[in-house]
Structure formats: structure tokens, C-alpha cells
C-alpha positions in Angstrom: 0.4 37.3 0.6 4.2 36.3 1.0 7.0 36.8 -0.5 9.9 35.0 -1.3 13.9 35.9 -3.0 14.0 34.8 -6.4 17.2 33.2 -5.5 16.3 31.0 -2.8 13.4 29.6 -5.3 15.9 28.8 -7.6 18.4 26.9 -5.5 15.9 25.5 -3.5 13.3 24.2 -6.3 13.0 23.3 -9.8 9.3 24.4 -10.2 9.7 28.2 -10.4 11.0 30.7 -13.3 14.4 30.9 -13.2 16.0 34.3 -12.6 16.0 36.9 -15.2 13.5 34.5 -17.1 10.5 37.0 -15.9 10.0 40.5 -15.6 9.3 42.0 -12.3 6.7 43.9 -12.0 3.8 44.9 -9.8 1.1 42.1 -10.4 0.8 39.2 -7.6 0.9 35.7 -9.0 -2.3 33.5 -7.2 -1.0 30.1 -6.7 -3.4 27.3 -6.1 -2.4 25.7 -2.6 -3.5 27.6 0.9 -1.9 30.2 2.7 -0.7 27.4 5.3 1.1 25.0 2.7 2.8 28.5 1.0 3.9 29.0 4.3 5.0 25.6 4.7 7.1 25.1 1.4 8.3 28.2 1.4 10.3 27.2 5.3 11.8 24.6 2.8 13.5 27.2 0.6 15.4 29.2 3.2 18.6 29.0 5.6 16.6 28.0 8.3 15.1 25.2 10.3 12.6 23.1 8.1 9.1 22.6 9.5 8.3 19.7 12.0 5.6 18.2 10.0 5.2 15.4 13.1 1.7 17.4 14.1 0.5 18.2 10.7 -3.0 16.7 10.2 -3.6 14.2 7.4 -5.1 16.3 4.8 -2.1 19.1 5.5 0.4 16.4 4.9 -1.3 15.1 1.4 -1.5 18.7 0.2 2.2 19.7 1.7 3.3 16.4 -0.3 1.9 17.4 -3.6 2.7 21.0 -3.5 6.8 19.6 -2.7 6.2 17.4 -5.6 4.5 19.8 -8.5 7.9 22.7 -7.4 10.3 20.5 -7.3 11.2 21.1 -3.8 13.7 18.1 -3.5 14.2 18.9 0.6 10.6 18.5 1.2 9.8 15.6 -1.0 11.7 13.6 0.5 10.8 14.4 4.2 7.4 14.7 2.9 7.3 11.0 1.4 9.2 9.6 5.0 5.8 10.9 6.5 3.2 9.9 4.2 4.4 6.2 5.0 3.9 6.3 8.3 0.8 7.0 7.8 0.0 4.3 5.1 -1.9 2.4 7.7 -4.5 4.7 8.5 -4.8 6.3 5.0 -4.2 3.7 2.9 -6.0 5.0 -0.2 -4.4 8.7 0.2 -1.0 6.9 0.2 -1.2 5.1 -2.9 -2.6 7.7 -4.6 0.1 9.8 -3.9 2.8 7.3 -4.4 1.5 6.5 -7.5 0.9 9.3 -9.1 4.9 10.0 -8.2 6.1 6.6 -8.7 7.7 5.6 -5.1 6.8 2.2 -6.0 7.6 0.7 -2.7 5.2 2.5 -0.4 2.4 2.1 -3.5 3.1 -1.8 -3.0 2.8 -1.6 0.7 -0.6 0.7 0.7 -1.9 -1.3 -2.5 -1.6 -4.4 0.0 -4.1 -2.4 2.9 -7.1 -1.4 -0.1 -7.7 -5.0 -1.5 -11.1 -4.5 0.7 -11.7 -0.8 0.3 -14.6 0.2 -1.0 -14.2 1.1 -4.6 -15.7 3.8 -5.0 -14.5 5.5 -2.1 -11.0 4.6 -4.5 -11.7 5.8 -7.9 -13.9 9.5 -6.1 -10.5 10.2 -4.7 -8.6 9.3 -8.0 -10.7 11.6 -9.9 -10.5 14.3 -7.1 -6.7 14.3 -7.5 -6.7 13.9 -11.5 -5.2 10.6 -11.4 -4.8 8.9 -14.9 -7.4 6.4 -15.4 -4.3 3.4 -15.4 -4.5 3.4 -12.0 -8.1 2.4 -11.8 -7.3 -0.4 -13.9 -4.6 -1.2 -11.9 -5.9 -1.2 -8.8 -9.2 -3.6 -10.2 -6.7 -5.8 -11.8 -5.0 -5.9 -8.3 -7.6 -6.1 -6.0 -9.2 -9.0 -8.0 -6.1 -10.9 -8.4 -6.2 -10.8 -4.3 -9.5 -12.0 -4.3 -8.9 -14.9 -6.7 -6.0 -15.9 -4.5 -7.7 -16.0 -1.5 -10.8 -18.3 -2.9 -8.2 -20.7 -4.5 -6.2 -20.9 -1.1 -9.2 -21.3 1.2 -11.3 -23.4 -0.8 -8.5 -25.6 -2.6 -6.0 -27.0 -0.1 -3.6 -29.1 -2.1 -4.6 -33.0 -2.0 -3.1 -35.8 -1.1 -2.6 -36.7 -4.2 -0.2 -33.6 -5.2 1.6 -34.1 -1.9 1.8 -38.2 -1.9 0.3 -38.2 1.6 -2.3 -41.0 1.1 -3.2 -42.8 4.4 -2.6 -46.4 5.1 -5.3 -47.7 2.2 -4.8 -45.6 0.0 -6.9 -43.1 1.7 -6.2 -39.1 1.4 -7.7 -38.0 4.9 -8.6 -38.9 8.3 -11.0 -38.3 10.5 -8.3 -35.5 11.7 -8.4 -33.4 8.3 -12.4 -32.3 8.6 -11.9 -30.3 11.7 -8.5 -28.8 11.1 -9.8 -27.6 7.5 -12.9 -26.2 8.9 -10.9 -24.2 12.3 -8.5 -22.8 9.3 -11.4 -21.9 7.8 -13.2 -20.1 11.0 -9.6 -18.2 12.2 -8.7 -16.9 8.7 -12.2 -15.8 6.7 -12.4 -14.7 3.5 -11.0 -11.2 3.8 -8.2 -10.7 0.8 -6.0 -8.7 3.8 -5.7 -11.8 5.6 -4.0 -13.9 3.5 -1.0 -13.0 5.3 -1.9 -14.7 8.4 -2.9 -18.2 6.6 0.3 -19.5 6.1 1.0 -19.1 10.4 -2.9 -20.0 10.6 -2.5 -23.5 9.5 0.7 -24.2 11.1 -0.8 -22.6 14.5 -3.5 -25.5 13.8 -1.6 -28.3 12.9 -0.2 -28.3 16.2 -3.7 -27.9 17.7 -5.2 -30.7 15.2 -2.4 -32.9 13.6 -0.1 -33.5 15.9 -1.3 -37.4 15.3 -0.9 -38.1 11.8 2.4 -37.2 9.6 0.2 -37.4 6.6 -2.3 -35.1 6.9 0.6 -32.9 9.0 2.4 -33.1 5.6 -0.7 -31.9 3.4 -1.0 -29.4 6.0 2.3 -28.0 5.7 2.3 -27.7 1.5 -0.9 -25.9 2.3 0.8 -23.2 4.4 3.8 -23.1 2.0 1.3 -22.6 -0.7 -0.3 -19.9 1.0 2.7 -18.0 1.7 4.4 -18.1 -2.0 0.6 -17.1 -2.9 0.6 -14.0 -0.8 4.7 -13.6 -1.8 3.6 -13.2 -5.8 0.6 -11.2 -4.9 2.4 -8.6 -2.7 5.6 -8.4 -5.1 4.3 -5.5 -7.2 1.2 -3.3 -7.7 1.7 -2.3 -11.0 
């Protein structure tokens, strides 16, 4: 049980009756979150030193970041949403979640990025845990697909030498140089979605280890890694 000034609840949030907009009286409202988040927010509405949330576990975090968010408790949002990025890379899912559903659309870009390989229905159980409108299940399909379209077209289609006028003395588009340069791109980048990132540096790492011999497959080579990287550019720009 804990109890609060009706004052500090209305300077400090927006989420709570204002005063003199209830009756007092002897009955004890029941909110929803645990005694350890009440606790929590509660430090956030008074003249004292807010809570070091630096050794709050993951799950204490989420739930102190939605309870911030559903009272309107601008100090601890804020602080709150500073946090849940830094975890982004170890709860990935969580994060995006939560930044979508309160529309910090940079952090829901940068944790979209890390679920392209989740598995989906580890996604949409913890959408429907949290009440998440079903657009973001959409969304994120729409996403994770467009990720996995982009990788097949980048690993499977390097641009010829036709698109990048690199023909060979002959008129030939490769040499004996192209085969095992394509395939070590191949073997070092995969076909994970989260690694399209890397194949842009990839195939320049393996030019160098491969191509150093012929300018026009070097040249191919290099349209290939630009591709790559304005591919992974439009794909990580927005998450919906």
C-alpha cells in the first residue's frame, strides 16, 4: 500500500485525477503494476533523487517504461526510453514493441533492424501479450520480408557487366578471377537478412584478396558493394 500527495501527482504527471476532481474518501484504488514499479514511479513524483535504474532487470525496466508512459510521468519517460535503448541489442523484440506502441520512431528503426531473423511467433505472442494493435504485425511482416527480398536480390544478382560496361578484352563479362571472388562473398556473408550490412565492406575486403588483377571485374565488384550499401541504406531508413 502507498501513498502519495495529490499535489505531487499532479505536477509531476498527467495520468492521475486532478485535484479537487475526486472525492476523498476511505476506499483504496488497486492499480495494475507491482508494488516495486509503484514504488518506482512514485520516486519520480517527489523532491528527491530519482531512481538509478542502471541495475533494474529487463522485465523491471519494460514494465517501469510503460507504467511512465500510461501516467504521463514526463521525468521518467524519458530516462526510461534512454535505457530501453541500450538495451535494444539484447532485447530487440521488447524494444520495438515498446517504441512502437509510443512512437520513438528512431529506436523502433534501430530494433526493427535486429528482428529481421527473429522468430515470428516469438514476435506477434509478445505483441498480443502487450495489446499491440494488429498494424504492427503487418508491419513488421511487410519489413522483415522486404529484408529478405533484398538480401536474395543482392547475393544472388550481382550487377553484370553489361550494367557496369566492364566487358573484358573480347567482349567477355568475366574472368577466370570473378568465379572465386563471387563464391568467397558468398561463404563470408550468408544469407542472414542481419548481415546485409557487412556485404558492402565484404566485397571490398575481397576485391583486394581476389581482384587486385583486373580493373574490370574490380569495377563490377565495386557497383556491387555500392549496390549493397544503398540496398541496406533504403531498407534501414524506416520501419513503418
Amino acid at each position: 500500500q502507498f501513498g502519495a500527495h495529490t499535489a505531487n501527482l499532479q505536477q509531476y504527471s498527467e495520468g492521475f485525477p486532478l485535484g479537487g476532481s475526486v472525492r476523498l474518501g476511505t476506499d483504496i484504488p488497486h492499480l495494475e503494476e507491482s508494488g516495486e514499479i509503484l514504488e518506482l514511479i512514485l520516486q519520480f513524483m517527489h523532491h528527491t533523487r530519482q531512481p538509478n535504474l542502471s541495475g533494474l532487470s529487463p522485465a523491471t525496466l519494460s514494465s517501469l517504461a510503460e507504467a511512465a508512459e500510461k501516467y504521463l510521468i514526463y521525468s521518467a519517460m524519458e530516462l526510461c526510453r534512454v535505457y530501453m535503448s541500450l538495451t535494444v541489442k539484447y532485447h530487440p523484440i521488447d524494444v520495438l514493441i515498446y517504441s512502437f506502441k509510443h512512437d520513438y520512431s528512431e529506436l523502433a528503426d534501430e530494433a526493427a533492424r535486429l528482428t529481421v531473423t527473429a522468430d515470428a511467433s516469438l514476435v506477434i505472442a509478445e505483441a498480443a501479450r502487450t495489446n499491440l494493435h494488429p498494424s504492427f504485425i503487418v508491419a513488421w511482416f511487410t519489413y522483415r520480408e522486404a529484408w529478405a527480398k533484398g538480401m536474395r536480390a543482392i547475393v544472388k544478382e550481382p550487377p553484370s557487366a553489361v550494367a557496369t560496361a566492364s566487358f573484358h578484352k573480347g567482349g567477355q563479362e568475366e574472368c577466370y578471377l570473378w568465379s572465386p571472388f563471387q563464391q568467397q562473398v558468398l561463404v563470408d556473408v550468408g544469407v542472414d537478412p542481419e548481415r546485409l550490412s557487412e556485404v558492402d565492406s565484404v566485397v571490398r575486403r575481397n576485391i583486394v584478396d581476389f581482384l587486385s588483377d583486373c580493373a574490370h571485374c574490380t569495377k563490377r565488384a565495386n557497383r556491387w558493394a555500392l549496390t549493397a550499401q544503398n540496398t541496406h541504406t533504403r531498407l534501414t531508413s524506416k520501419f513503418a
